[in-house]
C-alpha positions in Angstrom: 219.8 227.3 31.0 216.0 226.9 30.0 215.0 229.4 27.1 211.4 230.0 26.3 209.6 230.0 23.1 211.0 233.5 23.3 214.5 232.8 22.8 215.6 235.9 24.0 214.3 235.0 27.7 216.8 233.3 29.8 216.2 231.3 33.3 218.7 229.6 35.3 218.4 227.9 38.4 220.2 226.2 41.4 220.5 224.9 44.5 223.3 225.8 46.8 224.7 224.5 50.1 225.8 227.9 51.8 227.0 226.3 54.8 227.9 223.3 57.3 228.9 224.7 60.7 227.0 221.8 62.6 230.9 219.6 61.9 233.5 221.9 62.9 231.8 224.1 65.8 231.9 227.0 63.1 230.3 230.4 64.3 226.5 229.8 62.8 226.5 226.9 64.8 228.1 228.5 68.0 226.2 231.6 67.9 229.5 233.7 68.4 231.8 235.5 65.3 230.1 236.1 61.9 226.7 236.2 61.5 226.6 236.5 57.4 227.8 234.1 54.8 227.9 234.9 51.5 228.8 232.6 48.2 229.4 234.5 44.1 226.7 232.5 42.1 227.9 232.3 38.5 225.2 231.9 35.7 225.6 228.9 33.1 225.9 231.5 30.8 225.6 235.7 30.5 222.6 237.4 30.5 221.9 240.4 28.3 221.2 242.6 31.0 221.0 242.6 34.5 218.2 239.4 35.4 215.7 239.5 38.0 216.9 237.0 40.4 215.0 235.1 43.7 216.5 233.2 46.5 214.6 231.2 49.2 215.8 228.8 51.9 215.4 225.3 50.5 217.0 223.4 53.6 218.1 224.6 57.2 218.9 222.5 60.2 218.8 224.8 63.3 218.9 224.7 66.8 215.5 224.0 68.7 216.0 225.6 71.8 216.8 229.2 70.7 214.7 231.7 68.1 214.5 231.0 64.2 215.6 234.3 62.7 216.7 234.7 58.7 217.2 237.1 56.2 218.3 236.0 52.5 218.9 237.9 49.7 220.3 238.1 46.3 223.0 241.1 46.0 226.0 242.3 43.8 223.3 241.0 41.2 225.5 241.5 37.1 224.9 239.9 34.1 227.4 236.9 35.3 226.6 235.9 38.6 225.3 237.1 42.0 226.2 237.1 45.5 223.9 234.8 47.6 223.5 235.5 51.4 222.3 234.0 54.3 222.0 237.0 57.7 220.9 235.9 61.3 221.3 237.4 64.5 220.8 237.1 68.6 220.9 234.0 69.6 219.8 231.9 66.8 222.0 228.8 65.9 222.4 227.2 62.3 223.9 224.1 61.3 223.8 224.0 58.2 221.5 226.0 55.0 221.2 225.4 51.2 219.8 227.9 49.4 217.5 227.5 45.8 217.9 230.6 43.5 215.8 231.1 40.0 217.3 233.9 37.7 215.3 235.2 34.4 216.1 237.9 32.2 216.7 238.9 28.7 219.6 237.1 26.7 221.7 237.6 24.1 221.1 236.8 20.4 224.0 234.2 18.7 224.4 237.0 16.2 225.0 240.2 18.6 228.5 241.7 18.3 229.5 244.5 20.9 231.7 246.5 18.4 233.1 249.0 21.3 
């Protein structure tokens, strides 16, 4: 967790391997079965309130001969964690993806109690 001179704003970062279907001829890579995967991101540490949180492909290895389609997305966004997720469709083909995400949002102080 990186905290800014602010040290109520919080920003925590990662880099995630969402996938490796290239191996075990696993249904990205096939083209047939489930077309989403989805992995629960946990932050290093709680934020205050719900962060703003952005994903982006940082690697994919996919198929040459058939369309590139994606859609990624940050849901089930708390103050804990997140839900990363990786969407394609027709006949596109993935091997494998790792995905980079970048949370920020408000935390809290050392000396906040919740009382009820």
């Amino acid at each position: 967790m990186k905290r800014l001179r602010n040290h109520l704003v919080g920003i925590d970062q990662g880099d995630t391997v969402l996938f490796s279907d290239f191996e075990d001829g696993g249904e990205m890579w096939t083209g047939r079965g489930q077309r989403e995967r989805r992995r629960r991101v946990a932050f290093s540490e709680p934020f205050r309130d719900v962060p703003m949180v952005h994903v982006s492909i940082s690697m994919w290895d996919v198929d040459n001969e058939t369309a590139m389609r994606a859609d990624v997305a940050a849901e089930t966004i708390t103050k804990d964690g997140f839900d990363l997720v990786f969407r394609t469709w027709g006949d596109t083909r993935v091997a494998r993806v790792r995905m980079a995400w970048l949370a920020m949002g408000e935390l809290r102080q050392t000396d906040e109690w919740d009382l009820y």
